[in-house]
N, C-alpha and C positions, 0 to 999 in steps of 0.2 A: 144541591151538593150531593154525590154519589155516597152508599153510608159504607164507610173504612169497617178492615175486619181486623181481627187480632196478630200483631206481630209474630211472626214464628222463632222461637229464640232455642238455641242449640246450647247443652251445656257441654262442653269439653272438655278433655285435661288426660292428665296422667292415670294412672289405677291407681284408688284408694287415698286421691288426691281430695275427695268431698262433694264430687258434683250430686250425688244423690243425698246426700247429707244438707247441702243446700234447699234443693226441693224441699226436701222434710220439711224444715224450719217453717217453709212458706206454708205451706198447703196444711202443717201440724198432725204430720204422718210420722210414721217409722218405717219404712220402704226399708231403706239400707241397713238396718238392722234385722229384716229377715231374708236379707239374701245369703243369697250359698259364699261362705266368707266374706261376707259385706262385700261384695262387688256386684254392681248389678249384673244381672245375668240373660237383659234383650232390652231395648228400646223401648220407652216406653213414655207416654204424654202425661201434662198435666195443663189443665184452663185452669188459667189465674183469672176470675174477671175484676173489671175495674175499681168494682165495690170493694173489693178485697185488696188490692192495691192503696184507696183511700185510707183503708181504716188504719194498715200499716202505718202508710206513711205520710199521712195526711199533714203533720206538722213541718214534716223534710218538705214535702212538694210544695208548702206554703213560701217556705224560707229560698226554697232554690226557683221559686218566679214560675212554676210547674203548672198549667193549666189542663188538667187529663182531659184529653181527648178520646183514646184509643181504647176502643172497648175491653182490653186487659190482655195475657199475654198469654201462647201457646208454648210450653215449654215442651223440650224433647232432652229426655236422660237418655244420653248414647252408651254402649255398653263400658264400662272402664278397663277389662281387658281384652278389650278389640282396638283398634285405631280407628279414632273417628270416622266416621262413615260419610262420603260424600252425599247424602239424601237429596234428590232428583225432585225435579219438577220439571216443567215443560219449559224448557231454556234459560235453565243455569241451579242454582241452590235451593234446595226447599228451606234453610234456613234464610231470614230476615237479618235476622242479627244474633251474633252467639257472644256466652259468658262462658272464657276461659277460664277455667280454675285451676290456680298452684297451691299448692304448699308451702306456705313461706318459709320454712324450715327443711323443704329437702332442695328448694329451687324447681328448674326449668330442667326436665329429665330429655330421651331423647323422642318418645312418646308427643310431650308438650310441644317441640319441635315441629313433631309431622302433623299434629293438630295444626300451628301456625299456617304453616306451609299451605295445608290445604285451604282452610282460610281467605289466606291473602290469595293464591290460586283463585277463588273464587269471589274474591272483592267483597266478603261478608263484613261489617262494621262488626267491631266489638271492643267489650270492657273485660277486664282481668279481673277476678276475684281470688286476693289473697289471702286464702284461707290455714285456719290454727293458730291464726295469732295467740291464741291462750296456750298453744304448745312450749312459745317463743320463752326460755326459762327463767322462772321468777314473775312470768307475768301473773297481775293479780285481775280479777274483774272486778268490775264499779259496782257498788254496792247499790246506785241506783240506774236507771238506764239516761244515759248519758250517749251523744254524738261520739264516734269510734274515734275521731282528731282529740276529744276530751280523754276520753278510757288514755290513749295513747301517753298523753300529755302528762297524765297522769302517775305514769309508772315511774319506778329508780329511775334514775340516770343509768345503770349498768341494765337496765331492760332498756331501755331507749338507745341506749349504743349496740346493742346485740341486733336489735331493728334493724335497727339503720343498716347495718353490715349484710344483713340478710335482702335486705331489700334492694341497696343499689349492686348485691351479685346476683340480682334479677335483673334490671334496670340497666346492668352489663353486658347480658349475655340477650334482652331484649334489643339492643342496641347493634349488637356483630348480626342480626335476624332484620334490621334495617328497620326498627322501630324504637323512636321515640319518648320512651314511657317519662310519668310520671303521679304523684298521690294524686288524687282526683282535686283535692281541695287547693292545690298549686297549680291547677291547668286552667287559661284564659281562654286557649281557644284548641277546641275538643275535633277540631278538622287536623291539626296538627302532630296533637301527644296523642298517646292511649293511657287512658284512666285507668290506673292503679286503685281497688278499693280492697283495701285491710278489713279482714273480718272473720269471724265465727261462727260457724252453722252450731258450733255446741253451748257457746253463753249467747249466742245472736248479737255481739257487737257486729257494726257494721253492714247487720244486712237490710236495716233498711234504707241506707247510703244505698246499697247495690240495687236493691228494683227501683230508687228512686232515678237514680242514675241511669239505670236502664229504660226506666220511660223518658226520662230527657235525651238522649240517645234517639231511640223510635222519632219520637216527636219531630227532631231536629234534621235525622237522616232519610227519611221515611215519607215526608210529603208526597200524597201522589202517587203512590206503591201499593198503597194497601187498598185501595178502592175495587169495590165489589163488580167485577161483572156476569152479563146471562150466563156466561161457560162454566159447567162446573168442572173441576180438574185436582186432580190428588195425585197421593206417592201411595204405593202401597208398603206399609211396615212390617208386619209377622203375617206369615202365611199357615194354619195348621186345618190338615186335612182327615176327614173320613172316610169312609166309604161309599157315603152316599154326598156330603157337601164339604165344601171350603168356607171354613173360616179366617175371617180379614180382621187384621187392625191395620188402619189409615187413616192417613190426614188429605185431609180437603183443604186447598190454600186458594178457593175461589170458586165464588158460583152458590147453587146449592142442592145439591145430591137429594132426590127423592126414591119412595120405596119404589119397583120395578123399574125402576132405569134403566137404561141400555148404557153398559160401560165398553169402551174399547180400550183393553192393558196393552201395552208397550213390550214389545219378548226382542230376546235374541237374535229372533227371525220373522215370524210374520206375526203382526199383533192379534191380539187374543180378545174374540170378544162374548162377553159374559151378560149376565142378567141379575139387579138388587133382589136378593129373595127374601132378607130379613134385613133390619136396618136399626142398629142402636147408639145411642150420643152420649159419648165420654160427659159424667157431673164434673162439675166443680172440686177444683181440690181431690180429683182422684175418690175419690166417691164412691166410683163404679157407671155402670152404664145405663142407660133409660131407652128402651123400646120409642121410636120415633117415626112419623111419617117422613119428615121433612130437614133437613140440618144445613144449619148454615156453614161459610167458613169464616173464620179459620177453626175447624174441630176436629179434634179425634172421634175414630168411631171407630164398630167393629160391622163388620157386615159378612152376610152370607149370600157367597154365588154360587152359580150353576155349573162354571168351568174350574175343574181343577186344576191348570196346566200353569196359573199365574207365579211369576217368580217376586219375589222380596225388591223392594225399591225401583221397582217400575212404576212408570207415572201413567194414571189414566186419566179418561177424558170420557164425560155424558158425552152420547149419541142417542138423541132418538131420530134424528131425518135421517131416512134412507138411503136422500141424497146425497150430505154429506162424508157419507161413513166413508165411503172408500177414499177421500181427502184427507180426510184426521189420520186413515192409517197409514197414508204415504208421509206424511207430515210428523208421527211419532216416531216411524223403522228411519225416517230421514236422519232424524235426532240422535236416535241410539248409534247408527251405521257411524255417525258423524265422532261420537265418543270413542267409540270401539273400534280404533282404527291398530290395524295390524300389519304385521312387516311380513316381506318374503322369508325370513328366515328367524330362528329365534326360542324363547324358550316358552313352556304353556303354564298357564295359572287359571286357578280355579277358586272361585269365593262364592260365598252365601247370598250373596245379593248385587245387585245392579251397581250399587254405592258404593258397597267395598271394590268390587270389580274397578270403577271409575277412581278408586280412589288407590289403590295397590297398582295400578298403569299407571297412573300419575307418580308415582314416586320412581318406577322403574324406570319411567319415561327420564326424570332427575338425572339419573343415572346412566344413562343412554344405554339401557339394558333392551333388546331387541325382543316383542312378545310374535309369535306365531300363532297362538289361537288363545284365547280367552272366551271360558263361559262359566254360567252362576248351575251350581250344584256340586253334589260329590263325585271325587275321582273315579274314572269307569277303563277299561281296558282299552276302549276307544283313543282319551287321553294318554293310556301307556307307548300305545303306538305309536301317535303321532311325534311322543316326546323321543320315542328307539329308531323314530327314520331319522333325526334330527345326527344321530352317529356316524352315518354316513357323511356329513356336511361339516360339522363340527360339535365333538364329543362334548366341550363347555355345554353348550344346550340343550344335552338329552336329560332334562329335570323340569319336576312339576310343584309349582310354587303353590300352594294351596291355603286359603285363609278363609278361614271359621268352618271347615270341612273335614269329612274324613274318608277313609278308603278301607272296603271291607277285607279279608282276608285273601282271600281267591285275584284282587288287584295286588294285595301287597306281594304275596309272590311270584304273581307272573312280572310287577315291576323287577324284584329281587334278580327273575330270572334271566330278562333282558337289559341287566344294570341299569336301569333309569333310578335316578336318584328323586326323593321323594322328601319336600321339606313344608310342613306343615304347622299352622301354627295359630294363635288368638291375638298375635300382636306384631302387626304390619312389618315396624322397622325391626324386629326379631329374626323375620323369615325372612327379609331380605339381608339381612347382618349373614345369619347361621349362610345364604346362599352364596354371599359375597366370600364368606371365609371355605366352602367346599367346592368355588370355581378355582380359587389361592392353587387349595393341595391338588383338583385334578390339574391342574395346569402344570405342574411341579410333577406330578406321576409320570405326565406327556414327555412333558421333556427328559426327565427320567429316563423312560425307555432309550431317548434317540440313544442315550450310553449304554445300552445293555450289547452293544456290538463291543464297547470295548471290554477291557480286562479293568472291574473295579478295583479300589485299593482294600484287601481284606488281610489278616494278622492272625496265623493257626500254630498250635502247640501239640504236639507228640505226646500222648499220653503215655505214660510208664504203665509198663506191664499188659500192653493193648497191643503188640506185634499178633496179627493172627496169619501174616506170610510173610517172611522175608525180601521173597524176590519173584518175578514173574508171571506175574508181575506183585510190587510191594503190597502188604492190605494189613495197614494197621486205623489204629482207632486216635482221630485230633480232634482236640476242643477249640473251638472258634472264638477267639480274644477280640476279635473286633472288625469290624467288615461285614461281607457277606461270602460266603466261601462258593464260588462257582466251579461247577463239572466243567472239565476241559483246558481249563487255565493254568497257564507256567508256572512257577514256584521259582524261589530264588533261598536263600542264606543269609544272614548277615553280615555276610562279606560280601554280597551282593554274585552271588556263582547263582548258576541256574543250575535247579538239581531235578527236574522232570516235568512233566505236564500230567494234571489228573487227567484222568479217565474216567473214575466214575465216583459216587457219593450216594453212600447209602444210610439209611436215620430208621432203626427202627427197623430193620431188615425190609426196607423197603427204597428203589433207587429215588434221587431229587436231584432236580437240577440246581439246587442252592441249599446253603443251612447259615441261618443268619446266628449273630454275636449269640454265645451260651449256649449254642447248640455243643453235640456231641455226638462226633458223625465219623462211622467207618470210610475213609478213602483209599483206593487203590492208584498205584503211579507204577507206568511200569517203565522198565530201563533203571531201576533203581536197587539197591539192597539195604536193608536198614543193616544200622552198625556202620555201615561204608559213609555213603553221602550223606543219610539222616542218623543222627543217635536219638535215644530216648529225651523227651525233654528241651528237645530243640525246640527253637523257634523260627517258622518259616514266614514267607509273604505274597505277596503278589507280583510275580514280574513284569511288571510295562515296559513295554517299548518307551521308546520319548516321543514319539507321535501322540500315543496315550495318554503319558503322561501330562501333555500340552497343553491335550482336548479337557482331560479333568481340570487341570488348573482354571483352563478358561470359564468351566461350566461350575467351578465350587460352591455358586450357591445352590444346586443341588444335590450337593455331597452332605450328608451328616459332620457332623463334629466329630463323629470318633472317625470315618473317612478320612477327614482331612487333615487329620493325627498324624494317621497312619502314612497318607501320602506325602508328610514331612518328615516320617523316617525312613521312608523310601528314599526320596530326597538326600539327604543326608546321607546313606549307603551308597547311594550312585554317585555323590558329591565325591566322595574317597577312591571313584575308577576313574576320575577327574573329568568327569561328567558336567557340563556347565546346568544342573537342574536345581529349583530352586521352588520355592513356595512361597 
């Protein structure tokens, strides 16, 4: 029998929903307590090995028929405010199996969603951990350690009804997501539901229900997956660089990586191949790392190459036959080209890594959002362009999606300069929301304009004591009641008379082709005399044709409210010259 390596288990969820707070519990660290606002702040492993699983749960695995086989479990804390990250291997998910973690007190946020999403996208098995039940109010903890079905069973009756109510509006909203759920201890057959396990990273009910479950899981989904072959092959996870060398942390999910290996990385464009210069194996329980010749998988490690050019969540693969090499690397750019697949036309995005890249297209993709180029790094002037020719084709697409990145100053203004919109962010469905709602309003701008031919509806008042000419032409001073006050446009009365056309509009001793609502703006009309057709304090409008008037009607969802005010008291004056208009 070939010898099996460690399941790789992803932990996901919401920000600040517990997944590092889990870890904790297990491995008896405090991680999430020093990070930068309890949120983890990078990706980061932990080896459970199987010893340590027994001792946990040695009496659960008794009880639930549990035979450990599997030499113990690779976890991966993914960041909590990023979106999950699709983590790559060489044909399909670096994870084995992931623990979703909610909040049973805030539910299934829309985070938790695209976690799913990606998930079942990628056929990963998983269990739910419903974490803070000691948040859930009035709950009390057992005084002694007791099975989480007990703790439960335990509480008031008005803690057991506040449960229940929180849990099946999970079990609700799992359900419209085309899943199944149910408590772990109610499921017959685990091909079917998804186990539900209620628990606490802070009194530890229920967690050892969850790795117990979680090796029965492995055990049951996993036959035959985990077996070790000669190839060794990894993801790479944090890249940071000096001057003279590149520092790696990675997992290895097969094989086993020695010091001076010949690695070939996975790029963008042509793969990347590098040399082991130093080599060290993530301890147990987060420990720290050990100086190593040799490492098996499935492990975390850190290592030091030769090439610095490697990007975040690219999968590598030992080479040392000469012969081979140029196979593997038609075989990995095959991979990637196959992910990264791009349209003729469309908008550009930019992220941190390979993962998020595959995982920020796949949601666009959801969407039938069209990408034109995608690549891992920060925004460059390069990308400003490509995203400013897209204006010519269709202005929606001249914008750069960009996730866990940034853009230095000298991009942010030549963006500004050739209005490319630039929407950036740490939390997938955010930048796509924030992108969804400023394609809305330029779409509304667009259409906009096609009316700037006509005469909008706008509502101006004669300021007393503001005559600075009579006549010849008129040049007094109106305050703008509502509208937009445009140079060149007719003017009418409340009687609906037409009483001139502007000419010209001045703010500030300086001329404008508009002065929107509260401005206060010198206009000149000639053909006019105040005292005669205008008195002080009048109130004037916009005169439309009924052609005009038609085209606004038809187009009022994008007229403002105070617009469409106004062009129902147009309306209404023209109604009185027995005008058939109407609003």
């Amino acid at each position: 029998m070939k010898k099996i390596r460690q399941p790789i288990v992803t932990i996901a969820g919401h920000v600040d929903h517990g997944k590092t707070s889990i870890l904790d519990y297990f491995r008896g660290s405090t991680v999430a307590a020093k990070e930068a606002g309890l949120i983890t702040q990078k990706i980061s492993f932990t080896c459970f090995p199987a010893e340590n699983i027994k001792i946990r749960c040695a009496n659960l695995l008794k009880k639930l028929n549990i035979d450990l086989v599997i030499p113990g479990f690779l976890f991966i804390d993914t960041p909590g405010h990023a979106a999950f990250t699709n983590l790559r291997k060489r044909g399909g998910s670096l994870a084995d199996l992931a623990i979703l973690v909610i909040d049973i007190n805030e539910g299934i946020k829309p985070q938790t969603s695209e976690v799913i999403q990606i998930l079942k996208a990628n056929k990963v098995p998983f269990i739910v951990a419903l974490n803070k039940i000691d948040n859930v109010s009035s709950w009390k903890k057992p005084k002694e350690k007791i099975p989480v079905k007990e703790s439960l069973e335990k509480q008031s009756e008005l803690v057991k009804s506040e449960f229940e109510r929180k849990l099946y509006d999970i079990i609700g909203t799992l359900s419209l997501l085309k899943f199944e759920a149910d408590l772990f201890w109610n499921i017959k057959d685990f091909t079917k539901q998804l186990a539900l396990i209620p628990c606490s990273a802070k009194t530890g009910e229920g967690m050892e229900e969850l790795i117990a479950m979680l090796a029965g899981l492995a055990q049951k989904f996993l036959q035959g997956k985990l077996e070790l072959s000669d190839e060794c092959k990894g993801t790479i996870l944090e890249v940071r660089k000096d001057s003279k060398m590149t520092y790696i942390e990675a997992i290895i999910y097969d094989g086993k990586l020695k010091l001076n290996d010949n690695l070939i990385v996975a790029s963008l464009e042509n793969p990347i191949e590098t040399k082991v210069r130093a080599l060290f194996k993530a301890l147990p329980l987060c420990k720290g790392f050990e100086s190593a010749k040799e490492v098996e998988a499935a492990s975390g490690l850190q290592l030091q190459l030769t090439n610095h050019d490697v990007l975040l969540g690219m999968p590598f693969v030992v080479c040392n036959n000469e012969r081979k090499k140029e196979e593997i690397k038609k075989q990995l750019q095959k991979e990637i080209s196959k992910k990264i697949r791009l349209d003729k036309e469309g908008i550009v995005i930019k992220t941190d890594s390979l993962g998020s890249l595959e995982a920020l297209m796949y949601l666009l993709r959801q969407k039938n959002i069209e990408i034109i180029k995608a690549s891992i790094g920060n925004i460059t002037k390069q990308d400003i362009m490509s995203a400013y020719t897209n204006q010519k084709f269709n202005q929606l697409n001249s914008v750069i999606l960009g996730f866990n990145v940034s853009l230095n100053e000298d991009e942010e203004k030549e963006s500004s300069k050739l209005n490319v919109k630039i929407i950036t962010g740490e939390v997938v469905y955010k930048i796509i929301e924030n992108f969804e709602e400023w394609q809305k309003e330029k779409q509304r701008k667009i259409e906009r304009e096609k009316l700037s031919e006509l005469t909008l509806p706008f509502k101006i008042k004669l300021m007393k004591n503001c005559i600075f000419r009579q006549s010849k032409p008129a040049i007094c001073g109106f305050q703008v009641l509502a509208g937009s006050l445009q140079s060149g446009k007719k003017l009418m009365n409340i009687k609906g008379e037409e009483i001139g056309r502007i000419k010209a509009v001045q703010s500030e001793n300086k001329s404008v082709e508009k002065a929107e609502k509260g401005s206060e703006v010198a206009v000149s009309i000639p053909n006019v005399t105040i005292g005669r057709q205008i008195k002080e304090e009048e109130i004037l409008y916009s005169n439309l044709t009924e052609e005009e008037f038609r085209k606004l009607k038809k187009n009022k969802n994008l007229l403002t409210q105070d617009e469409i005010k106004i062009l129902q008291e147009i309306a209404k004056i023209k109604r009185k010259e027995r005008l058939t208009w109407g609003v």
